[in-house]
N, C-alpha and C positions, 0 to 999 in steps of 0.2 A: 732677390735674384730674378734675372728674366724666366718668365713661365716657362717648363722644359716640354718637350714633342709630347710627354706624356706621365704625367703623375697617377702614383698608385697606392692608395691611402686604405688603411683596412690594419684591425688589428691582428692578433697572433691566430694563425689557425687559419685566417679568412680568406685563401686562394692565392695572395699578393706574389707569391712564387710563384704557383702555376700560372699565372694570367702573364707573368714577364715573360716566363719559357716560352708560351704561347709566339708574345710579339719577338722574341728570340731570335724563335725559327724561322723569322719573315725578312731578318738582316740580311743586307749584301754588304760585303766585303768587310773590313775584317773590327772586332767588337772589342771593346772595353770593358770588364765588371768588378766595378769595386766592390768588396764588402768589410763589415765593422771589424771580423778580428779573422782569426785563421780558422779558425773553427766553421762558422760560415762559412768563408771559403772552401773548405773542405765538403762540406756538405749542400753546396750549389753546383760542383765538379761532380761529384757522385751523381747529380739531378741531373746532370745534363747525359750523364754518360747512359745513365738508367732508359732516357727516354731518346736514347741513341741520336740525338741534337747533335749535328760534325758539322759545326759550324768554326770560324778562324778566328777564336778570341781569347785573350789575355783575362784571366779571373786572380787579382792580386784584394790581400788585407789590406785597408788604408795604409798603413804604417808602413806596412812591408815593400808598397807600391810608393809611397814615399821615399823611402830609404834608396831603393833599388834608383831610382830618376835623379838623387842625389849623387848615390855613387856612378853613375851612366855620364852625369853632367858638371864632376865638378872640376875637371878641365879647364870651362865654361866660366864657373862662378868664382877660381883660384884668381881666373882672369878680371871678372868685374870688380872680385872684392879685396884686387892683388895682396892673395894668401899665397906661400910656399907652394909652389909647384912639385908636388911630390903626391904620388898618392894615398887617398884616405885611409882609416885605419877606422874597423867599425867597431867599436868598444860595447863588449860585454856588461849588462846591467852590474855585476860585480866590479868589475875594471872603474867604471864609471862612478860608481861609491868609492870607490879606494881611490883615486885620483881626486875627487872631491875633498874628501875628508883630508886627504895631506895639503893639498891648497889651501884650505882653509881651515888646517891644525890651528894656527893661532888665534884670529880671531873668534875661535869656537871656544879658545881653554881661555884665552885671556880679555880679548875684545870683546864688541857689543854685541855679537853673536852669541855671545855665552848665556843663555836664556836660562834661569831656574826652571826646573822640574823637566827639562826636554834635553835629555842626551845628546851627544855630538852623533852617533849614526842614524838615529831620530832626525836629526838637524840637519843632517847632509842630506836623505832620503827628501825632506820638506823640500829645499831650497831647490834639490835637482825637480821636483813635481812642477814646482812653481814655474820654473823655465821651461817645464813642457808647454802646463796649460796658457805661457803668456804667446808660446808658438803655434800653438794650434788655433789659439786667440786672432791671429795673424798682429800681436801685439808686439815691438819691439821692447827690449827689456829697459831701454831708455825711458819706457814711460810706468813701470812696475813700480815703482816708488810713489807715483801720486795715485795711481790705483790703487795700495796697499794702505796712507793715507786716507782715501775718501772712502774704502770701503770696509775700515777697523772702526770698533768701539773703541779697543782696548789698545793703549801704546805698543806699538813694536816699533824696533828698530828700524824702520824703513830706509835709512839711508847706508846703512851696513848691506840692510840686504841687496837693496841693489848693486853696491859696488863689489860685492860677491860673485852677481848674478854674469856682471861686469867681466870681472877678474876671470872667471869660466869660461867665458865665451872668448875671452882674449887667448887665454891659454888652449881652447880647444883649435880655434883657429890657427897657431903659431904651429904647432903639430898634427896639423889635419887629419883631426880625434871627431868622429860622427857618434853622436849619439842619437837618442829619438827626440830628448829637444833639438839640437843642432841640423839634424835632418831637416823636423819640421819647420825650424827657423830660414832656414836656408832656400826649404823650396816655397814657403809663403810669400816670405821677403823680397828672396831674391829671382828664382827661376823662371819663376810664371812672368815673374815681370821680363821674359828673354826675347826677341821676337825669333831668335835660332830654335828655343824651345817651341814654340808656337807653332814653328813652320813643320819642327819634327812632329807635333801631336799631330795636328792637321794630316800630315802623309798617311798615320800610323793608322787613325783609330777616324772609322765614319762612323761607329757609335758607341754608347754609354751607357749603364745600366749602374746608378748609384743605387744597391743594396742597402735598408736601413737604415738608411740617410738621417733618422731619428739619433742614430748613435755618432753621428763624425761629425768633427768638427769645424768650426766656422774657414779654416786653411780650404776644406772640402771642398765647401761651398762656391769658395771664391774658384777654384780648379772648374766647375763644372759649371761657373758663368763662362769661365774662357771658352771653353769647347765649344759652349752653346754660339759664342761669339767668333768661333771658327768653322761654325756649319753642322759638327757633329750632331747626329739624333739624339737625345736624351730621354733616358728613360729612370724615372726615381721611383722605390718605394719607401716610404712612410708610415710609420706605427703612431699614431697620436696617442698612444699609450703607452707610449716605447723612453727611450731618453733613458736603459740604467743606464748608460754614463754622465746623467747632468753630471755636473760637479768636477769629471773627473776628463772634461775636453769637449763632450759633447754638446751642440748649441742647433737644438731641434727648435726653438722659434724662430732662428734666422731663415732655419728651410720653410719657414713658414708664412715668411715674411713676404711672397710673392707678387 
């Protein structure tokens, strides 16, 4: 990614908050702050409040900032991606299992899905992960099949899976069912690529502070090229010792990759 206004590299402990709060308080007009999960966020709202920082800015979780620019814009994307015009329905991690698992009751009891030793809500829980991380990948599920392919020892079913992965995404689309794959499919894929979106960031937000940037994933990144390519300031910080979520969405060499 293009170099941001200012990166902030430093392990746990080592000031990386207090040095942003600093450049913070030196913002005009109104800010952006992502952070890795709610937790964080919760605990950079308390910082700002403590150091009485009454500045005009938005502090949302990846996800949840995600979510929220999906349901704000899918209007927008029912339009590009002519889906039912009706509004979204954000489904409960529970919902989301239990709708999977009936979808793909049979291929789980009877088809190639049906894996020895890995249970059908084992199975469901796998397949919806898998469609996370191939969204937060900014990876289309059209191409999870040769991915799953080049990057197994052991045979699986890679063409079940996909057309699984398939079958979910049809059917979430058909009923305008948001989930946090779906979300993040939708605003990697589709949103950013908006130029209506573009022009609402650009009003919204003259700056940016990607928190822990070691934890979010490659969707992130590509989000905080665009900015940078709409003028906003950017501001990142970075733990090179950070990344607990490799594995599970996070892609701290891409941030690194400058």
């Amino acid at each position: 990614m293009p170099h941001p206004h200012l990166w902030i590299e430093g392990y746990s402990r080592s000031g990386k908050t207090d040095y942003a709060m600093q450049q913070l308080s030196h913002w005009h007009g109104e800010g952006l702050i992502l952070t890795a999960d709610s937790s964080e966020r919760r605990r950079l709202e308390q910082s700002l409040q403590a150091r009485q920082i009454h500045k005009s800015v938005v502090i949302e979780s990846w996800q949840g900032w995600v979510q929220k620019q999906v349901v704000l814009f899918f209007p927008l994307l029912a339009q590009v991606l002519q889906l039912p015009s009706r509004f979204p329905i954000v489904l409960r991690v529970e919902k989301e299992q239990e709708l999977a698992r009936d979808l793909w009751r049979s291929p789980m009891t009877e088809g190639e899905l049906k894996i020895l030793g890995v249970n059908s809500e084992r199975m469901v829980r796998r397949l919806l992960d898998l469609y996370l991380l191939a969204a937060n990948s900014g990876k289309n599920i059209a191409v999870v099949e040769n991915v799953l392919e080049e990057g197994w020892d052991v045979p699986l079913p890679t063409a079940a899976i996909a057309s699984a992965l398939k079958a979910w995404q049809d059917f979430c689309f058909e009923h305008s069912l948001l989930t946090y794959g779906i979300c993040s499919e939708l605003f990697g894929q589709y949103l950013l690529a908006q130029p209506r979106y573009s022009a609402y960031l650009q009003r919204e937000f003259a700056h940016v502070w990607i928190s822990s940037a070691d934890e979010l994933p490659a969707i992130a990144c590509q989000f905080t090229e665009l900015m940078l390519g709409l003028g906003a300031e950017i501001m990142i910080a970075f733990n090179p010792d950070g990344s607990a979520r490799a594995g599970l969405g996070a892609d701290a060499p891409l941030w690194q990759a400058t």
